[in-house]
Each structure stands twice: as C-alpha cells, then as structure tokens.
C-alpha positions in Angstrom: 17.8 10.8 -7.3 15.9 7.7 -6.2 12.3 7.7 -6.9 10.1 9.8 -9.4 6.6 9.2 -9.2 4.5 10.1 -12.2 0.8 10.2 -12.4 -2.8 10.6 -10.5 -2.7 13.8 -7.4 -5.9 13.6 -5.4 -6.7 15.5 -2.4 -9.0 13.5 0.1 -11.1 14.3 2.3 -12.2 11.5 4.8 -14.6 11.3 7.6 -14.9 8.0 10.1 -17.4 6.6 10.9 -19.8 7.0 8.5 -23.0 4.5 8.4 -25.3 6.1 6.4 -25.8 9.8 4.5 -28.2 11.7 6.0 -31.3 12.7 4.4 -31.8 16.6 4.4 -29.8 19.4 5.7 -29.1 16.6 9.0 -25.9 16.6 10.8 -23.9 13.3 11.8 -21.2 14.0 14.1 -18.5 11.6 13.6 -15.0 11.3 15.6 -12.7 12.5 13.1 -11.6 14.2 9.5 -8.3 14.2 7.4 -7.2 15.9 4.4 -4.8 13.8 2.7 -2.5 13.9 0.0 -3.9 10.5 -2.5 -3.7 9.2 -5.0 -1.3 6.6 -7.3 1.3 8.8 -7.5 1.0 11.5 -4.6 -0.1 9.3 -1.9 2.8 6.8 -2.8 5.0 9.6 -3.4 3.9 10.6 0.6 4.4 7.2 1.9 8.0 6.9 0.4 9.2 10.3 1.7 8.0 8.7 4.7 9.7 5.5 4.4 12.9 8.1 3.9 13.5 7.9 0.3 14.2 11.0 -2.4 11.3 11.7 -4.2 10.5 13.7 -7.2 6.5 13.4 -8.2 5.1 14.5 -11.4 1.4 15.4 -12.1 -1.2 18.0 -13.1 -2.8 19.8 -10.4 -5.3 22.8 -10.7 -5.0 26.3 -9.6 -7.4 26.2 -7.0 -7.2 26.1 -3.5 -7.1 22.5 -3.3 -4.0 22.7 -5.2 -2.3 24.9 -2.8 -3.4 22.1 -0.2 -2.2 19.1 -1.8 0.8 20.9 -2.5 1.7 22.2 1.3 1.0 18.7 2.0 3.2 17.0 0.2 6.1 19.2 0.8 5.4 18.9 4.5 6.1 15.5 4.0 9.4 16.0 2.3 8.4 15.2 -1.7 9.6 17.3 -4.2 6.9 19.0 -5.8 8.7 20.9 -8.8 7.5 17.8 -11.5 3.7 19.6 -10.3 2.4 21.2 -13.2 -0.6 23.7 -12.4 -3.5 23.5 -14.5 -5.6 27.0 -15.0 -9.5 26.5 -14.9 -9.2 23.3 -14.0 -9.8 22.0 -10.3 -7.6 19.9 -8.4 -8.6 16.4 -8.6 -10.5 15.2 -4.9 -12.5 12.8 -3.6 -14.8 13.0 -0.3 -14.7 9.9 1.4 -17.2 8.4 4.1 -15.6 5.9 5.7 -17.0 3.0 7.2 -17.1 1.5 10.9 -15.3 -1.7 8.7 -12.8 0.4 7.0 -14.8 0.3 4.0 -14.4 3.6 1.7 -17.2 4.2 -1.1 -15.9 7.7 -2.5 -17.4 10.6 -4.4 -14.8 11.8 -6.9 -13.6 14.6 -8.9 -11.0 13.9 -11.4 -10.1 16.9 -12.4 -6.4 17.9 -13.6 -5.4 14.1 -13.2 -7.6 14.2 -16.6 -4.9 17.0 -18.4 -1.3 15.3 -17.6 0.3 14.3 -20.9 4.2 13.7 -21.4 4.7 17.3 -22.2 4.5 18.0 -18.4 7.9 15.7 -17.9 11.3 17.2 -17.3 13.5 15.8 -20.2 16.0 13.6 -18.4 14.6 13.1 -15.2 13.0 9.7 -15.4 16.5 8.0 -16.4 17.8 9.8 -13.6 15.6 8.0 -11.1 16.6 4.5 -9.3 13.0 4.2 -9.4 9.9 5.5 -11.7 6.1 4.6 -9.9 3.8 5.3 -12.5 0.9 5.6 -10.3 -2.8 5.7 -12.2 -1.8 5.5 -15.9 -5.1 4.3 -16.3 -7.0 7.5 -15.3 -4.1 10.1 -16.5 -4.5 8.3 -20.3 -3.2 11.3 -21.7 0.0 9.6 -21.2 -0.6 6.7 -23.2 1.3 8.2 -26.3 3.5 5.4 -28.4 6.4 8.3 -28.5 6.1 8.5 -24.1 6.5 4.7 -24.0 9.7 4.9 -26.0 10.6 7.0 -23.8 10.2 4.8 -21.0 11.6 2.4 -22.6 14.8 4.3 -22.8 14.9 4.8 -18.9 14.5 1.5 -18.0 17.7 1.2 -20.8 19.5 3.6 -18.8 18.9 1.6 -15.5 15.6 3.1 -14.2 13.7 0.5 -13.1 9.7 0.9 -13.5 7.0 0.2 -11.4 3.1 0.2 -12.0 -0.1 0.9 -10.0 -3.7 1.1 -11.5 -6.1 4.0 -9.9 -9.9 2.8 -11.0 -12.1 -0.3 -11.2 -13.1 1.0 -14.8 -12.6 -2.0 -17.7 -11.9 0.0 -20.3 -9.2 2.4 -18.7 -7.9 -0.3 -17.5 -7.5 -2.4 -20.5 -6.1 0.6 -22.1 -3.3 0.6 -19.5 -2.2 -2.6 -21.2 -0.1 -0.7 -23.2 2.7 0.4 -20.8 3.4 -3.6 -19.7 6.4 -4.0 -22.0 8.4 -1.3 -20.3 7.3 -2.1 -16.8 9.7 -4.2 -14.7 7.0 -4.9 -11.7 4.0 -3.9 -12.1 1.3 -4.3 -8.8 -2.1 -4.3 -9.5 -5.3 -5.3 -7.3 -6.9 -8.4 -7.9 -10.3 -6.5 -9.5 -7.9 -5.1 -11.8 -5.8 -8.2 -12.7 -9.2 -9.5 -13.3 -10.0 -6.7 -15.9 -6.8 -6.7 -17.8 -6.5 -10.6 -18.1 -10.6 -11.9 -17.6 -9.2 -14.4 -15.4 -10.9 -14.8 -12.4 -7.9 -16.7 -10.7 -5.6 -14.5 -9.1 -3.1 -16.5 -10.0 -3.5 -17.5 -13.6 -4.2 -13.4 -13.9 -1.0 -12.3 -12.4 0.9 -15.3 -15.0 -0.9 -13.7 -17.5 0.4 -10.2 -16.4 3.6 -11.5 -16.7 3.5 -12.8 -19.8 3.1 -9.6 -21.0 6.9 -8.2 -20.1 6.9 -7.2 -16.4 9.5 -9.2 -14.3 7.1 -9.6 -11.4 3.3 -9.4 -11.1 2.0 -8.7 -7.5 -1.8 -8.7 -6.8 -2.9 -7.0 -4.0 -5.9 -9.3 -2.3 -7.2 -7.1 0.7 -7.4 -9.0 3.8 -6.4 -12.3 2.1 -2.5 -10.4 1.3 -1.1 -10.3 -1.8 0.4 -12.6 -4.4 3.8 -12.3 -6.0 4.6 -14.1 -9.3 8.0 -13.8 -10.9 10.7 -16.2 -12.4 11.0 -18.4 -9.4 7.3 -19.1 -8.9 4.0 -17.7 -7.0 4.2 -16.9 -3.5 1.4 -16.0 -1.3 1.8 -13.4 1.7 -0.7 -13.3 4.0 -1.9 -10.1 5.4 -1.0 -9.3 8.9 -3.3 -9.8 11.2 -4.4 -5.9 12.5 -7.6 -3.8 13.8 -8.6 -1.9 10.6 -9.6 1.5 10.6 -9.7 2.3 7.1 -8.4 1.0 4.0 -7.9 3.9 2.3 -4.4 4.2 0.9 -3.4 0.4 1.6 -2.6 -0.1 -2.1 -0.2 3.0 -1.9 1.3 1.9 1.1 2.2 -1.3 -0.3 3.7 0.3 -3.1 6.0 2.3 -1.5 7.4 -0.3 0.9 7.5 -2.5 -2.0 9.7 0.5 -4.1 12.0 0.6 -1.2 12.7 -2.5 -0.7 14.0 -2.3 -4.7 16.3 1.0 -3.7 17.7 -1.2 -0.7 18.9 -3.5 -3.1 15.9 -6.5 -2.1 14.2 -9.5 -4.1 10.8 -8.9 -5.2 9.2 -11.0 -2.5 11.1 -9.6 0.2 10.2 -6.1 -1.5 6.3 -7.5 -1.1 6.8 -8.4 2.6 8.3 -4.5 2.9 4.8 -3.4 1.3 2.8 -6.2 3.3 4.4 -4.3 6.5 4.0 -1.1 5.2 0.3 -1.7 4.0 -0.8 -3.1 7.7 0.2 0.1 9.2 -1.8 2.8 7.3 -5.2 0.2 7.4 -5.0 1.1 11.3 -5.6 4.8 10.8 -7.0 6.8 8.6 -5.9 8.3 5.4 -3.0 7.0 3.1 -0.5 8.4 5.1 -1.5 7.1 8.5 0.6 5.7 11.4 3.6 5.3 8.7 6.4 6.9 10.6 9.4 5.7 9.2 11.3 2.8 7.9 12.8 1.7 10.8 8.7 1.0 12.1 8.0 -1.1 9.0 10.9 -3.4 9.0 10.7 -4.1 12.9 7.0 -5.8 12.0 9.2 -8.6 10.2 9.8 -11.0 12.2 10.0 -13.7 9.7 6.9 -15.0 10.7 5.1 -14.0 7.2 4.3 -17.7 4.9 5.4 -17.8 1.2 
C-alpha cells in the first residue's frame, strides 16, 4: 500500500468566470462548470491517483446524493474508497464556488460529515501499512484530535509510515488546535496564513522554523504566486512558482501535496519533493478544479528542467 489519505471529503461545485452575484432571480451565463472531488484529503487523494500512486482515503461522507457523487468520482479516478464511511442524516460536505476572472475562489461552504469523522472510522492496521499517511484537514475534522488517535500515529510513523500534514481553513482557533498532531508529523505543509496562525509570526520563515521546532522534519509554506518555502535540517530554500496563465487556484495546495507525497514514495529529498509539488501545483492553477490538467506523472516531472532557484 503506498498512500492513505485521512481527513476532509468536499464535493465542489465551480463556475468560471464569475464577477459579481446577481441580484434577484438574474442569470449570468458563464463559460464553464465542474464538479470536483476536494478537499485535504479527497482532492489530494485524486491528484495522487493521478500522479499514479496506490491510494486508500479515509473520511465521513453523508448519505446523500452528493455522497454518491464524490464517491463515483473518486473511484473514477482510481482511489480506493473503502476507508469512506457514510454518514446517515448528515449531508456530504460541499462548497459552491464562483470563481474569479483572476483565479480568485471566495467559496460558500457546507461542512457537513467532515464535521462526524473520529478514529473510530479507521481500519485497525492500515495506517502502518501505508508508505505514506496525508492527513488532509485535521483542523476541520477535530473529531480526530483524540490523545489515544495520536498514539496511534505515533506507532505508524514507528512502524515506518511516514506522515504528512495539510490544514483545510483560515480559522485561528481550528488551527491552533491542530497544533497537537506536530509531534508525530514528519513534514507537515501548511499555507503561509496558516503558518501565520499556528506560530503569530508574520515572517514566513521564522513561522515555518517555528513549525519545525515543534517535531516535523520539514516545514513547507505554500506562498501563492510567490512559491513556497521549505525549511528542514539543511536550511531554507525558496522555490519560486512557475511562471503560468492562471485560471483558478482552486486545489493548488492539494496539488502540491501530492507531487510533494510522491516525490517521498520515489525515494526523493524534501526539496526535490517541493519542486515535484511546485510542478504539480502549476498545472491544476491553469484549469479549473483541483484535479485539472494533472494527467500523469510523466507531465509533472517533464516541467523540471532544473531551471527552478533554491
């Protein structure tokens, strides 16, 4: 087994280009719409099926028609959806989102299900069978913040399972709470509004030192169009973001996960793992939805050229 993904399950709904909502019952006819498989866990669980890795993902979904969606979806795309618990009387969590001309994305959200995972819904025995765990959104599916489920992780990683960490919201309190899983994370890859929230540094990089400080092997903050920084034992490095037309951003941060998570399978460093999730993230901003333009592996690793500066 390589990668288990455990966490947030959002179906999307995205429309491009939107500049305004209108008022009344008014129609704006706009050139496309997607319904996407998102979210921390299920969008990067997409994007590494993609990328042509195993994947198990884990999550709480509602019996609902949006359920049945996200779940045709995802095993379209070759994930394993038998870690997908389903959830009666509660929806499936979703967001609608108009997306800008810029790529912009302000979302209205539904979290639904996400709110109802807890450890319970976990296969004994899987996540120390994984190469890889992604826990994707710990900060909005809380109900895994349990001191017996991070003993549990910390027996994976034990066992050789090496963990990785991606936040969901922008909320300081969730995120704070998140804290918690750091010791037992090996990189964890946040965005620079959360690395701001956890640490209250406003420096990206004095945040992601602080981040490290706190047990993970290697901090990277996501930065939007200025790239991403990686911080680890031998230093920072800065990796600029490649230069592309951007059609949304929606799903970037998954992206970048993934590429990042297989660069770990194929045996890589952390910072060529980031330039793997640089690559990876470049492509989806130039469509739309989290699973855009990503093809395959062989796509991402022909965009480096070497030409990326540390």
């Amino acid at each position: 087994m390589a990668v288990v993904t455990l966490g947030a399950h959002i179906v999307d709904v995205l429309a491009r280009p939107v500049t305004a909502i209108p008022p009344g019952q008014d129609t704006v006819v706009v050139d496309r719409i997607r319904a996407t498989a998102a979210g921390a866990a299920a969008g990067t669980a997409v994007a590494l099926a993609r990328l042509g890795n195993e994947v198990v993902s884990v999550g709480a979904i509602g019996e609902d028609d949006l359920g049945d969606l996200l779940v045709a979806v995802m095993t379209r795309h070759g994930v394993d959806v038998s870690g997908l618990v389903r959830r009666a009387g509660e929806q499936t969590a979703a967001s609608i989102l108009p997306i800008r001309p810029d790529g912009g994305r302000p979302s209205f959200h539904a979290p639904g299900a996400n709110l109802t995972l807890t450890p319970g819904a976990v296969e004994p025995g899987l996540l120390a069978a994984a190469d890889v765990l992604h826990l994707g959104g710990p900060d909005v599916t809380f109900g895994l913040n349990d001191p017996a489920f991070l003993v549990t992780l910390a027996a994976a990683r034990d066992a050789g399972t090496i963990i990785t960490m991606d936040l969901l919201s922008g909320m300081p309190d969730l995120i704070q709470a998140a804290r918690a899983f750091l010791p037992v994370v090996d990189h964890f890859l946040p965005n620079e509004e959360q690395a701001r929230a956890m640490t209250g540094e406003d420096d990206p990089e004095r945040a992601a030192y602080a981040l490290l400080a706190q047990g993970p092997a290697s901090v990277v903050v996501t930065l939007g169009a200025e790239g991403s920084l990686l911080v680890d034992a031998s230093g920072a490095h800065r990796l600029p973001a490649r230069k592309v037309e951007v059609v949304d951003t929606t799903g970037c941060g998954d992206a970048y996960c993934a590429g990042f998570i297989t660069g770990l399978v194929h045996g890589k460093a952390p910072l060529e793992c980031a330039r793997w999730g640089t690559a990876a993230a470049s492509i989806v901003a130039q469509g739309l939805g989290s699973d855009a333009g990503l093809t395959d592996l062989d796509a991402v690793l022909a965009l480096l050229d070497g030409k990326e500066e540390e």
